[in-house]
C-alpha positions in Angstrom: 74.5 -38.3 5.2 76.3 -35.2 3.7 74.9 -31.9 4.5 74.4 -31.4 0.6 72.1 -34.6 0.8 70.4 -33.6 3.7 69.5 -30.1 2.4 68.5 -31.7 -1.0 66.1 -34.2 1.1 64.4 -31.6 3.1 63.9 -29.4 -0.3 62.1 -32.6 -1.8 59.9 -32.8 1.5 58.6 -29.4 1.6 58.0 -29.5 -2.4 56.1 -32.6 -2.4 54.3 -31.3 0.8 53.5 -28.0 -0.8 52.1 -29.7 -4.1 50.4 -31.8 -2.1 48.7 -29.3 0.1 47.9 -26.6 -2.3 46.8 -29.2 -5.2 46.4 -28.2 -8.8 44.3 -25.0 -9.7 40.6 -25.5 -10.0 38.5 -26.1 -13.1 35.2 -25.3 -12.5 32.3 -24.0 -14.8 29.0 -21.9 -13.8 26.1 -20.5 -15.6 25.1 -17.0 -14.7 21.8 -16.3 -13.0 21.9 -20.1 -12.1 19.8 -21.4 -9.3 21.4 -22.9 -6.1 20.0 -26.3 -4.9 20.5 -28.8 -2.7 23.9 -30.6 -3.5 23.5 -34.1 -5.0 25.3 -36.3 -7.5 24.7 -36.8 -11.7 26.6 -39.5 -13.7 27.5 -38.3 -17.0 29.5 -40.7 -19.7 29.5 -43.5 -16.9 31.7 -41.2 -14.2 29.7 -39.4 -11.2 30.0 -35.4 -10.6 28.4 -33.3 -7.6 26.4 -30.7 -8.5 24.9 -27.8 -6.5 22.8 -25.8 -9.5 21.1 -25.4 -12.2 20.4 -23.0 -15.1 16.9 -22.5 -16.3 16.5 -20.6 -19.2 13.6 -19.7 -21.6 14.4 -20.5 -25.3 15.8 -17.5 -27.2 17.8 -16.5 -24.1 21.6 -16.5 -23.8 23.3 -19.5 -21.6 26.5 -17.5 -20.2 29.1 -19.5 -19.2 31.8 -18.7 -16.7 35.1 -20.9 -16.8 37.9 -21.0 -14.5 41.0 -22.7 -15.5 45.0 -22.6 -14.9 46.3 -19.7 -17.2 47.9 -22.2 -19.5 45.6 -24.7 -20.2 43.2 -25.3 -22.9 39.5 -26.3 -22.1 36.5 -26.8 -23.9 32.9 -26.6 -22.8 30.6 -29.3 -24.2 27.0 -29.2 -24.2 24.9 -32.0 -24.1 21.1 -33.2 -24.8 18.9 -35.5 -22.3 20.1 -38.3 -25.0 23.8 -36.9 -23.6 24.5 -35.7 -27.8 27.1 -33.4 -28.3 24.8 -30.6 -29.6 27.7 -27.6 -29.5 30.8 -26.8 -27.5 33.0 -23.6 -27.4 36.9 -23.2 -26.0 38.7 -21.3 -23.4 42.0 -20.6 -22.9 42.0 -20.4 -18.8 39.4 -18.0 -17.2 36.8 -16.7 -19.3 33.2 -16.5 -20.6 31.4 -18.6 -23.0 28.2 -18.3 -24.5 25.5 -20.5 -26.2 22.6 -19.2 -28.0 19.0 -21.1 -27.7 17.3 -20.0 -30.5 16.8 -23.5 -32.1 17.1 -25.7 -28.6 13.9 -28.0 -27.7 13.0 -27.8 -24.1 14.0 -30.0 -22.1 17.5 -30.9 -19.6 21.1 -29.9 -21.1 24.0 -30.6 -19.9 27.2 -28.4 -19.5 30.2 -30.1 -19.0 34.2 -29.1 -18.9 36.9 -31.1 -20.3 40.2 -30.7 -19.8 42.4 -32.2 -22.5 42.4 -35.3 -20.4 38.6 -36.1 -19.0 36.0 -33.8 -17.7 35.6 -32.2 -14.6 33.0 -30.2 -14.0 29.4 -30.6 -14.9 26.5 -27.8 -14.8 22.8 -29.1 -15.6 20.9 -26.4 -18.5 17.1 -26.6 -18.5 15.2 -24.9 -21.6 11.8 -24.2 -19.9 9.0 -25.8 -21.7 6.2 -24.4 -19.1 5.3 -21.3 -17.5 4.6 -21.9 -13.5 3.1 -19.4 -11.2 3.0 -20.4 -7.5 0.7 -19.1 -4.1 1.8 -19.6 -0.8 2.3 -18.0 2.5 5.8 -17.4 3.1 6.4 -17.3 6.6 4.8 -19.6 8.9 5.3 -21.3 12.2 7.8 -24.6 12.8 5.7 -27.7 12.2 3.2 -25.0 10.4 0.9 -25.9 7.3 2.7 -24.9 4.0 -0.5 -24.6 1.2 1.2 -24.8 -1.8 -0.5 -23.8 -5.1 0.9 -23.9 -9.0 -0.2 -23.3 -11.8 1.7 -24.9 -15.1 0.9 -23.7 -18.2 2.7 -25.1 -21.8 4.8 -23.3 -23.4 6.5 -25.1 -25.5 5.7 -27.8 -24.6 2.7 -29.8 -25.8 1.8 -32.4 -23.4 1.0 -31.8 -19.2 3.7 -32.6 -17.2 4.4 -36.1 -15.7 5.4 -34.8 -12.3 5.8 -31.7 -10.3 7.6 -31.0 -7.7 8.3 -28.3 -4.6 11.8 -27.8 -3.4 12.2 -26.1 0.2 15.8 -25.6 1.7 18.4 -24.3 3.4 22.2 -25.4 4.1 21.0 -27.4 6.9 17.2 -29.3 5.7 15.6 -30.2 2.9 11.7 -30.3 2.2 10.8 -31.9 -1.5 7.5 -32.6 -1.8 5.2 -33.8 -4.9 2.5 -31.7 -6.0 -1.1 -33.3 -6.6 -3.2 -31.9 -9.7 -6.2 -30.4 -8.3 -7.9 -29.2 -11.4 -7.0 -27.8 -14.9 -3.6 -26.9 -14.9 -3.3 -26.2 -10.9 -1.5 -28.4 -8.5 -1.3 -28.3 -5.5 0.1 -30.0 -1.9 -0.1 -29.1 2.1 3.3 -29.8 3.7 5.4 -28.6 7.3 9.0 -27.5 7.8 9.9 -28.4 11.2 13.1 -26.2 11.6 13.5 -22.6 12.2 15.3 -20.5 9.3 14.8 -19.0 6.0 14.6 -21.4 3.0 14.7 -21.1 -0.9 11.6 -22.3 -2.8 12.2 -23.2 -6.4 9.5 -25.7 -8.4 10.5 -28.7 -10.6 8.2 -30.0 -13.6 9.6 -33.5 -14.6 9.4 -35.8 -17.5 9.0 -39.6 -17.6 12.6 -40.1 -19.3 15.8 -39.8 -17.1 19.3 -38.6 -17.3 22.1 -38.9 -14.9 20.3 -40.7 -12.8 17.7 -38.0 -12.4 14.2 -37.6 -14.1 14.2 -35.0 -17.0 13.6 -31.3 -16.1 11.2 -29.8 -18.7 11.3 -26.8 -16.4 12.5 -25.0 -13.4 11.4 -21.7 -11.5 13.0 -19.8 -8.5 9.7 -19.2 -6.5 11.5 -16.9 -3.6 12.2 -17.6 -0.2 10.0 -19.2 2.8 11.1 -17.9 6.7 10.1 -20.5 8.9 9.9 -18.6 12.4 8.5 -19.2 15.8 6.6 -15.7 16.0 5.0 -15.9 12.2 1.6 -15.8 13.4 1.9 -13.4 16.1 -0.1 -11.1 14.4 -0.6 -8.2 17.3 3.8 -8.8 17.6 3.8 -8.8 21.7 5.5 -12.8 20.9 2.6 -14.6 22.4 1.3 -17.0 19.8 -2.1 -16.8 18.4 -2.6 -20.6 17.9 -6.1 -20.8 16.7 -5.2 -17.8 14.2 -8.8 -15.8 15.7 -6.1 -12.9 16.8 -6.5 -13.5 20.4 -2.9 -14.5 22.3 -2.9 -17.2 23.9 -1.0 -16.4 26.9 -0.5 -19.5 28.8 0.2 -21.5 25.5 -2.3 -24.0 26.3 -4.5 -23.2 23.1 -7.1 -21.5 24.7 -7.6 -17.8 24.2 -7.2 -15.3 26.8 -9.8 -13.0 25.5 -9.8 -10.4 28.3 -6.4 -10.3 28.8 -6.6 -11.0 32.4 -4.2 -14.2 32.1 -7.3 -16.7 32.6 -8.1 -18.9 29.3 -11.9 -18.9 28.1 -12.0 -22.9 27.8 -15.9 -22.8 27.5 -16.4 -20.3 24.7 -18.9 -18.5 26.4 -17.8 -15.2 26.7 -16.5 -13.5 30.1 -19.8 -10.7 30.3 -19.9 -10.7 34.0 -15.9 -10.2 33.8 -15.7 -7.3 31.1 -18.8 -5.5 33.1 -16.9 -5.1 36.3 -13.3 -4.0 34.5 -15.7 -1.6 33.0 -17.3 -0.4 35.9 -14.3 -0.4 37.9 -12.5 1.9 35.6 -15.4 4.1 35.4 -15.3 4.7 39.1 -11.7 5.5 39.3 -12.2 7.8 36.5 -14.6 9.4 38.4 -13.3 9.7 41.5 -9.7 11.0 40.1 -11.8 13.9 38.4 -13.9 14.8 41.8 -10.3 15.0 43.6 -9.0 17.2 41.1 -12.2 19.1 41.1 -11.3 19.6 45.1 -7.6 20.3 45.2 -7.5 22.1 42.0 -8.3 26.6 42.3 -11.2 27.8 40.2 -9.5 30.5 38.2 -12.8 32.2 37.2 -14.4 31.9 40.5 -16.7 35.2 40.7 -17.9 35.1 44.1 -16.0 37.6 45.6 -14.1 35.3 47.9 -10.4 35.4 46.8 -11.4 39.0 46.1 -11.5 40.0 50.1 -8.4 41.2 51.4 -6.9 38.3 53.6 -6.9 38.7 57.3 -3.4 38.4 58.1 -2.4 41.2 55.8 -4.9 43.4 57.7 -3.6 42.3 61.3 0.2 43.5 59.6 -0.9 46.9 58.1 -2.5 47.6 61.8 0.5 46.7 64.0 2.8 48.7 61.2 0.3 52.0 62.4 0.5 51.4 65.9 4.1 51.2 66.1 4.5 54.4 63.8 2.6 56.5 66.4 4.6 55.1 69.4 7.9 55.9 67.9 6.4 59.6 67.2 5.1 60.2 70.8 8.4 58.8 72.0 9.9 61.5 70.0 7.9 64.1 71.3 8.9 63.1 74.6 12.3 63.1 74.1 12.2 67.0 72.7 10.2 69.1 74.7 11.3 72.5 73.0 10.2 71.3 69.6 
């Protein structure tokens, strides 16, 4: 092989490894203020797309629509009905925004969908809200904990009660979807565990009796916050011993009995521990006492008036005396020593 082959081969090798490797840009639509969920698949015009969201709008807001494309290219953004009609569509010439307005759209599901020149490829669920939810629920609780869900659903514009409700809990890593069971009026309601530490989204799903991708029709879809599923949820008094029958006692020993006294044994018989709290009573009265008659003992009286500390002490006397005596020693000496003075 000439060396001009050779360097042409290894240019065609690293080209087609490159293309290969990097791929062609990404199309890719999303709606703004869009709500993440769990990642499942939709079939729209007979082919199957993955989609990890959804747009829930109320009628008379604006659905904006963020495209990303190659520079050069030429895309449209088609939206659909739940009978997947072409209702509208708007181009893009590589990255920008779109908008749709939803003044005169019906509730129900939409769908979004990007095409290419060629086929689409990207697909982005719209749902016009037909109902108004408001939800209750504790939002942190213990693994294996009870969840009590409550929502209530009220039309909109919608004119019928919903067909089914659902409760969507999850992170990257578990799901919890659960249906909700009318209770009365327009409240529903369901009792559920997560079994996995973490924090998890909460959104709620009301649901038609048609379908459309595959999926029953959303008539409506709310973000209801977050739910933190954490081992120490319910340890109320935060020392990290749990509180199992929720009475705000710690059970210490974790065998569901409460330690009431705190002295590590569990009250099993529910009476409660009289004889036990008398003695830690008495026996911290005593103690207090008898810390206050030492001090009373090793502590001076500062206003003592009874002329004790008053009295000159004994020692100092004994000093000043031997300080005289030796005075009139050294002046006898002294006389002694000058007997013409």
């Amino acid at each position: 092989m000439s060396h001009l082959a050779f360097v042409v081969c290894i240019v065609f090798l690293f080209t087609a490894f490159s293309m290969g490797a990097v791929g062609t840009p990404a199309y890719e639509i999303s709606v703004e203020d869009s709500l993440e969920t769990p990642e499942r698949t939709v079939t729209l015009a007979g082919d199957e797309y993955t989609i990890n969201s959804v747009a829930a709008q109320n009628r008379g807001e604006q659905i904006n629509v963020i495209v990303t494309a190659p520079d050069d290219s030429e895309v449209s953004v088609d939206l659909y009905n739940d009978d997947q009609r072409l209702v509208d569509n708007r181009k893009s010439e590589g990255d920008g925004i779109v908008s749709f307005q939803t003044d005169s759209m019906d509730y129900g599901t939409y769908s979004l969908a990007l095409f290419d020149g060629d086929e689409y490829v990207d697909v982005v669920p719209v749902v016009i809200n037909g109902y108004e939810i408001e939800t209750q629920y504790d939002d942190s609780v213990e693994p294996e904990g009870s969840v009590s869900f409550s929502a209530t659903v009220s039309e909109t514009l919608a004119d019928t009660d919903p067909n089914n409700i659902r409760v969507v809990v999850w992170n990257d890593d578990n799901t919890v979807d659960k249906t909700l069971d009318h209770d009365t009026g327009a409240v529903y309601e369901q009792n559920f565990s997560v079994d996995q530490q973490g924090k998890y989204d909460v959104y709620v799903v009301v649901e038609g009796d048609e379908r459309i991708g595959g999926e029953p029709v959303m008539l409506a879809v709310t973000d209801e916050g977050m739910l933190t599923v954490d081992q120490e949820a319910d340890d109320d008094d935060g020392d990290g011993a749990d509180d199992d029958d929720g009475d705000g006692a710690d059970d210490d020993d974790g065998d569901g009995a409460d330690d009431d006294d705190g002295d590590g044994a569990d009250d099993d018989d529910g009476a409660d521990d009289v004889n036990e709290t008398t003695d830690h009573s008495e026996i911290n009265q005593s103690t207090e006492s008898d810390q206050q008659n030492n001090h009373s003992v090793i502590s001076p009286t500062e206003d003592d008036d009874s002329g004790t500390n008053d009295a000159m002490p004994f020692g100092l006397i004994s000093t000043l005396a031997t300080l005289v005596i030796s005075v009139i020693l050294i002046m006898k000496l002294a006389a002694t020593s000058n007997p013409n003075k």
